[in-house]
C-alpha positions as CSV (number, residue, x, y, z in Angstrom):
1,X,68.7,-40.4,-35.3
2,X,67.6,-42.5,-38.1
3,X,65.4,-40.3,-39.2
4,X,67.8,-37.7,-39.4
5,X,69.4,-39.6,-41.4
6,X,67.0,-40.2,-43.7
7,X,65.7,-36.8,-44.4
8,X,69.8,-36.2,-45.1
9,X,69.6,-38.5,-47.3
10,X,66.8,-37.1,-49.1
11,X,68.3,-33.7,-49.2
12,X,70.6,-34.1,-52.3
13,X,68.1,-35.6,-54.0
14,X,65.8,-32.4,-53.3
15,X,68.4,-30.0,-54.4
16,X,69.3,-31.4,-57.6
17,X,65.3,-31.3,-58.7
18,X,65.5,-27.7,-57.8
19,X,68.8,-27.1,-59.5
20,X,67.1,-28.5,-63.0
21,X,63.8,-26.8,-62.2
22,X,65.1,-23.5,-62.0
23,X,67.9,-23.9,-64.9
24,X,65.1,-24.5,-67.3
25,X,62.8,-22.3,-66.0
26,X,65.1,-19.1,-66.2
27,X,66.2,-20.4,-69.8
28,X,62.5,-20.7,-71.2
29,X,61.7,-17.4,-70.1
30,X,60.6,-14.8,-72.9
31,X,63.7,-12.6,-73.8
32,X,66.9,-12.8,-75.1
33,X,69.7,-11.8,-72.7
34,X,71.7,-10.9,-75.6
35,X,69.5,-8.5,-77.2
36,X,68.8,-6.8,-73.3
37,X,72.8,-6.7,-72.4
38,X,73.5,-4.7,-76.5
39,X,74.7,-1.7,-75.6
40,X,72.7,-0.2,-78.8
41,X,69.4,-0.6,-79.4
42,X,70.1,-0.9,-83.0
43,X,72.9,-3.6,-82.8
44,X,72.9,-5.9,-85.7
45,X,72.9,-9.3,-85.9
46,X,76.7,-9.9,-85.6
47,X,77.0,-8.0,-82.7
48,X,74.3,-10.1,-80.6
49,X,75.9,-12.8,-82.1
50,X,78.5,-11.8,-80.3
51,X,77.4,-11.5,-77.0
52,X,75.7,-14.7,-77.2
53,X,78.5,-16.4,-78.0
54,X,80.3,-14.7,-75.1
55,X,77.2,-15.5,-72.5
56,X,77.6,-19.0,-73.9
57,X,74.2,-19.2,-75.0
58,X,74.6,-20.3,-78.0
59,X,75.3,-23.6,-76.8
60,X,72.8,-26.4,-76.6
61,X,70.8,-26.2,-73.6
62,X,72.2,-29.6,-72.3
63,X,75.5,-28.5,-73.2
64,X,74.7,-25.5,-70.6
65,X,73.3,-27.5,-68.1
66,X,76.3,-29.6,-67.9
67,X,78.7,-26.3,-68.0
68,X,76.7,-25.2,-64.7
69,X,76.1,-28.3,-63.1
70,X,80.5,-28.7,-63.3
71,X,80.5,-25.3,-62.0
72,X,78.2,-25.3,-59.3
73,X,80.1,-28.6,-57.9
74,X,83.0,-26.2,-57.9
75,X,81.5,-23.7,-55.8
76,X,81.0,-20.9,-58.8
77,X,77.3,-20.3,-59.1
78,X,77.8,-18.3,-62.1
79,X,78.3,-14.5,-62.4
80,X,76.0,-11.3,-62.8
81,X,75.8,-9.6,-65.9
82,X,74.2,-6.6,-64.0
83,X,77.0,-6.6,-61.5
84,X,80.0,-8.2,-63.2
85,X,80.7,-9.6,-59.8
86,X,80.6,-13.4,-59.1
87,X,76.9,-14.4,-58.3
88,X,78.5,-16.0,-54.5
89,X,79.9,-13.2,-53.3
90,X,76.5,-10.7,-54.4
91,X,74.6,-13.4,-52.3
92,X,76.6,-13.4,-49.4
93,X,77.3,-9.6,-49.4
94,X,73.4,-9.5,-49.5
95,X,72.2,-12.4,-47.4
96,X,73.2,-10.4,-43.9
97,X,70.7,-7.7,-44.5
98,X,67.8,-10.4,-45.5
99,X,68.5,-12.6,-42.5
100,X,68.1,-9.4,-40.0
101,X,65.2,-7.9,-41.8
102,X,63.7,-11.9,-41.4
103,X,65.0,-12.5,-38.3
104,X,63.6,-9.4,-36.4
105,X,60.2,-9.9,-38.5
106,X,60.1,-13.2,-37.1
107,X,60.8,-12.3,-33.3
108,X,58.2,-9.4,-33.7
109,X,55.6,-12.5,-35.1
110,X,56.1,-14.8,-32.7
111,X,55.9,-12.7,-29.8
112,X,52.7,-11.5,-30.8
113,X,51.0,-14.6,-32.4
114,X,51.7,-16.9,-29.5
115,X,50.0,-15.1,-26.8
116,X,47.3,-14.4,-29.0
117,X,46.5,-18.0,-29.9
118,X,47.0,-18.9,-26.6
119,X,44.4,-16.5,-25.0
120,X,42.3,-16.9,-28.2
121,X,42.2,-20.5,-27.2
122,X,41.6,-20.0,-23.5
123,X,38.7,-18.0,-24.2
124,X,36.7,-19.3,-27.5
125,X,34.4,-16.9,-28.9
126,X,35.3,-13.5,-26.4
127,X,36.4,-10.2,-28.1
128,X,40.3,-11.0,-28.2
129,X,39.3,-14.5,-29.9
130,X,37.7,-12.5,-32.4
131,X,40.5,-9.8,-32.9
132,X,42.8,-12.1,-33.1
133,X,41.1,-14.0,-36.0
134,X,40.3,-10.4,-37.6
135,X,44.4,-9.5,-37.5
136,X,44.8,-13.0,-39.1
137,X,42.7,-13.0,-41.7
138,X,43.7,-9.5,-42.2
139,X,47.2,-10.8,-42.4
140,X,46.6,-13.4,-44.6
141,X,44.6,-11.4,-47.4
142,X,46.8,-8.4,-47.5
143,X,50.0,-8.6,-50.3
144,X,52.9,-7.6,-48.4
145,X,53.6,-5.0,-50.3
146,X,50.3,-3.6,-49.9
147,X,51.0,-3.4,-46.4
148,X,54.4,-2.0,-46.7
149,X,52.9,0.9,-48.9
150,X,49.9,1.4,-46.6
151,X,52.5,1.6,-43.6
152,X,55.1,3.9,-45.1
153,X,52.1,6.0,-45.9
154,X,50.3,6.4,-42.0
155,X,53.6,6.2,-40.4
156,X,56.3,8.4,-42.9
157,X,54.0,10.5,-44.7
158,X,51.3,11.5,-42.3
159,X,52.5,10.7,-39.3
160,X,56.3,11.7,-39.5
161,X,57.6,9.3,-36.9
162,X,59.0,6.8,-39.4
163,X,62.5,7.5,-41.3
164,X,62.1,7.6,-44.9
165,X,62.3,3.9,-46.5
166,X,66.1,4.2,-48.4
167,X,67.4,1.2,-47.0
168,X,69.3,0.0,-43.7
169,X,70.7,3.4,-43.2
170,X,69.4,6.9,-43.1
171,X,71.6,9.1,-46.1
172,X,75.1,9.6,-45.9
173,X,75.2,7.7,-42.6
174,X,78.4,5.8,-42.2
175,X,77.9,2.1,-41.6
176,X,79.9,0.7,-39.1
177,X,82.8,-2.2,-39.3
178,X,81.0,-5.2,-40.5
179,X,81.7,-8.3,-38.1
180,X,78.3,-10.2,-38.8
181,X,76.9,-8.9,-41.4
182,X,74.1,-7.9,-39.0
183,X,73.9,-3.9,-38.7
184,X,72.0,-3.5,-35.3
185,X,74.8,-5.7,-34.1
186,X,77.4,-4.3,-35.8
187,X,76.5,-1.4,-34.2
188,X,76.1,-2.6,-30.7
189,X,79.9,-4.0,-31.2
190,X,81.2,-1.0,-32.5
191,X,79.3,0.8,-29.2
192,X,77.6,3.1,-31.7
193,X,74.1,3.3,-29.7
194,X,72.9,6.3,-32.0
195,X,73.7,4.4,-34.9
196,X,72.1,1.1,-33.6
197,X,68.6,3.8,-32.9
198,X,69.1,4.8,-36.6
199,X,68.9,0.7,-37.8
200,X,66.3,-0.2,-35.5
201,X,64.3,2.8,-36.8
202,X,65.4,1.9,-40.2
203,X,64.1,-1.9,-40.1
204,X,60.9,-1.4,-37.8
205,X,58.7,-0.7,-40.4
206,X,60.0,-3.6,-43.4
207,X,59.7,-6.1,-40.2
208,X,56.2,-5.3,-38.9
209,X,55.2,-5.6,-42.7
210,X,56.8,-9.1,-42.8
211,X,55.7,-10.1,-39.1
212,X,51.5,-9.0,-40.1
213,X,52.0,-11.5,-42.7
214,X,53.6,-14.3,-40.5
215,X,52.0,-13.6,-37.5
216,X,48.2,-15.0,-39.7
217,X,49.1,-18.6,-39.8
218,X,51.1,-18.5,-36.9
219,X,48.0,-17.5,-34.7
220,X,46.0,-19.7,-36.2
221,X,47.7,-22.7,-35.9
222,X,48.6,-22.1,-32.1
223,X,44.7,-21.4,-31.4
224,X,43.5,-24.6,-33.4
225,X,46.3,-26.5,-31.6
226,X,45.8,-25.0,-28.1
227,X,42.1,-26.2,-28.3
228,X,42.8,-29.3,-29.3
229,X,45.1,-30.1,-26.5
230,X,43.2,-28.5,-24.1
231,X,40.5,-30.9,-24.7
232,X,42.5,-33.5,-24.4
233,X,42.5,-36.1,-21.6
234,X,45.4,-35.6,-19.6
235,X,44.4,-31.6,-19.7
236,X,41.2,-32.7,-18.2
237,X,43.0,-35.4,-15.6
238,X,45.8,-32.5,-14.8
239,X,42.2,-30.3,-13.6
240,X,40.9,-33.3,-11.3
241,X,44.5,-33.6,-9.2
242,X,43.7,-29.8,-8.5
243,X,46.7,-28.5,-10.8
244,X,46.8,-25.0,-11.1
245,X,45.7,-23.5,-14.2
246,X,49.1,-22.0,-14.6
247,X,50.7,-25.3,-14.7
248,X,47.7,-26.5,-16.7
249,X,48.5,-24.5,-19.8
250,X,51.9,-24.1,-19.8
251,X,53.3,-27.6,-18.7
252,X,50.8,-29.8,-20.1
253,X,48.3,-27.8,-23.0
254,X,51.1,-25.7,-24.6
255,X,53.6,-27.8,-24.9
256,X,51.8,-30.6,-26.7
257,X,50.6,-28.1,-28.8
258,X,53.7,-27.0,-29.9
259,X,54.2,-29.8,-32.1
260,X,52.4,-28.4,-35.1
261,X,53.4,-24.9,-33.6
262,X,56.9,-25.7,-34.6
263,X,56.3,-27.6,-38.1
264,X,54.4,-24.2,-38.9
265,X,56.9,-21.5,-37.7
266,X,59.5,-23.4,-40.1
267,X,57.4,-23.4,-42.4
268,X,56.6,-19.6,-42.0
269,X,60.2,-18.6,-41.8
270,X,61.3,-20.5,-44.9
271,X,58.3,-18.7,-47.3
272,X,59.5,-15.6,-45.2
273,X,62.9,-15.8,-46.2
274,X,61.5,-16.0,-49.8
275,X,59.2,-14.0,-50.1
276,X,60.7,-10.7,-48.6
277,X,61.2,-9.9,-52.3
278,X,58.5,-7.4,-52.9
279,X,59.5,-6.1,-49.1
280,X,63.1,-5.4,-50.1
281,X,62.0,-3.7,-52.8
282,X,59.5,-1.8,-51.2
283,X,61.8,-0.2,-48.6
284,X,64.7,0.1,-51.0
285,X,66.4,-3.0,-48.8
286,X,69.7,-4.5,-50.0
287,X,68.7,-8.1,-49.6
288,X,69.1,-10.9,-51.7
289,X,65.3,-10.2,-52.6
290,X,65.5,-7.2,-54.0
291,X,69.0,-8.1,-55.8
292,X,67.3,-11.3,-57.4
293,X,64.3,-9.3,-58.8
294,X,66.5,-6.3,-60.5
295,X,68.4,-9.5,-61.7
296,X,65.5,-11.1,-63.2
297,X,64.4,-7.9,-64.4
298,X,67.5,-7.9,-66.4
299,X,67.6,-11.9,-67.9
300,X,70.4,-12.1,-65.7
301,X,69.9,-15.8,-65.1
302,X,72.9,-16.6,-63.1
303,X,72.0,-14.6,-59.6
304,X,68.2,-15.8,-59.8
305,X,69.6,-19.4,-60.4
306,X,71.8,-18.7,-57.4
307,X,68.9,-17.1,-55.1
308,X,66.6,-20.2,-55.8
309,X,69.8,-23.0,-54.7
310,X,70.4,-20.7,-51.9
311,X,66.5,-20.6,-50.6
312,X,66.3,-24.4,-51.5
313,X,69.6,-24.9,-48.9
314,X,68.0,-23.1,-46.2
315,X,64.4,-24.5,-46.8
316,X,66.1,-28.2,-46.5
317,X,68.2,-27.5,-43.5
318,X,65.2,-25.5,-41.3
319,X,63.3,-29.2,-42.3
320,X,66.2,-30.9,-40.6
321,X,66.3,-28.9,-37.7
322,X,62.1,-28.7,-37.3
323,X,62.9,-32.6,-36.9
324,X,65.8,-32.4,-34.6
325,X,63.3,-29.8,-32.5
326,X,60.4,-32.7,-32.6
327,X,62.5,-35.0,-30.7
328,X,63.5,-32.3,-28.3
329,X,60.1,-31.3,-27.7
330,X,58.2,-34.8,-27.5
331,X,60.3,-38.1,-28.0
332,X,57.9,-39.8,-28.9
333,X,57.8,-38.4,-32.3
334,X,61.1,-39.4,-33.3
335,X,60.2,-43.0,-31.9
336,X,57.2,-43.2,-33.9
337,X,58.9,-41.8,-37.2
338,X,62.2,-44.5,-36.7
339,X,59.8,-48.0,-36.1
């Protein structure tokens, strides 16, 4: 509990350095919003004048700061220039459609890294140990948007068994009520089971992109770790009682292994969460990633300002719950970490 508590503590602390980070990073970027958001080419002086004093950038940039520090402890993280819509309501509007695409990218990873590192790890050297490290390293080396292109390309060009890549929708689909946010639900809820085939179509291919490139360190991490622990002494007093190898692996190997297991899927899942930018925008997806990158394409510094508190809040509470699991999973953690 008391190191809960402490990592709480530590969490405002972590915010605010990314809150000034990313402020004056977006504001000494090349560019002048002004000059982009002229609605001539050939506007004079006055009338970017104008707009800068309308953006409020021609204040001092501590005078800025301040203005968007009060804001933000108001709840108004700003609004888009490229949407005219406040930058809190784009996020949330958007952060449904990122969460699934993760989400199911994640469950797809896991499901297929686990076993593998497990087996990998049961048999060292043998041609799944070998595949397994050759997916990996595959997954690690290839840009995800490599990937994407290279999948859209076997699977919707040559193949024809993938829909084309427009989004979380097929055209002029309706979308059904929104209750979560989350369209394959949504669709379940609305007992639409032709539209829910039409989402899961939709996302298959943007999640297997995302899960090749999760599913590297994920594999790797639950190989190294299974060996370790299988190694160990109480794996190899479990063998002398006559345990069965069943009970061996699961009970005792894998779940002492799962210790750095877990510290790594959080891990994975925050980057994921971030880095599904070039993904989104890939597969035309309408997630905060690919709304963040049009936005910095634009000098629209309020949404990317947003996107970075909003990754840094997420990336502070999976920390806290990756804790919370490492006392659920071995006690003894949290003992060690508290005296």
């Amino acid at each position: 509990m008391r190191l809960l508590l402490r990592r709480c503590l530590w969490a405002p602390p972590t915010l605010a350095g990314v809150l000034i980070v990313t402020f004056l990073v977006t504001h000494l970027l090349p560019g002048d919003p002004a000059v982009f958001f002229a609605s001539d080419p050939a506007a004079d002086a006055g009338t970017i004048a104008t707009i800068r004093q309308k953006l409020g950038l021609d204040l001092p940039l501590w005078r800025q700061f301040v203005i968007y520090v009060g804001d933000i402890a108001h709840g108004d993280l700003g609004q888009s220039i490229t949407t005219g819509q406040p930058v809190a309501r784009d996020l949330l509007q958007r952060l449904p459609a990122s969460l699934e695409l993760t989400l199911c990218a994640f469950a797809i990873a896991i499901a297929a890294a686990l076993p593998l590192g497990v087996a990998a790890a049961l048999r060292p050297g043998s041609i799944i140990d070998h595949a397994t490290r050759a997916i990996s390293a595959a997954g690690a080396s290839l840009p995800t948007f490599v990937t994407g292109l290279v999948l859209i390309y076997v699977f919707y060009n040559l193949l024809g068994v993938a829909p084309e890549p427009i989004g979380r929708l097929e055209a002029f689909a309706t979308p059904p009520p929104s209750h979560t946010g989350f369209l394959l639900i949504d669709e379940l809820i609305a007992g639409d089971l032709a539209g829910f085939g039409m989402a899961a179509r939709q996302i298959a291919l943007p999640a297997l992109t995302m899960a090749l490139f999760a599913l590297a360190p994920m594999a790797r991490m639950t190989r190294a770790a299974m060996i370790g622990a299988l190694r160990a002494d109480f794996v190899r007093a479990a063998r002398a009682n006559g345990l069965s190898p069943r009970t061996i692996v699961i009970t005792y190997a894998f779940r002492n292994a799962m210790l750095p297991v877990v510290t790594t899927l959080g891990m994975v899942f925050s980057y994921m969460l971030g880095a599904n930018v070039l993904v989104e925008k890939v597969f035309a997806w309408p997630g905060v990633g690919s709304y963040t990158l049009d936005a910095m394409a634009g000098l629209d510094y309020a949404p990317v300002q947003g996107f970075m508190l909003l990754m840094a809040s997420i990336f502070v509470a999976l920390n806290l719950a990756i804790d919370f699991l490492y006392a659920l999973i071995d006690p003894r953690a949290g003992l060690a970490a508290d005296g």
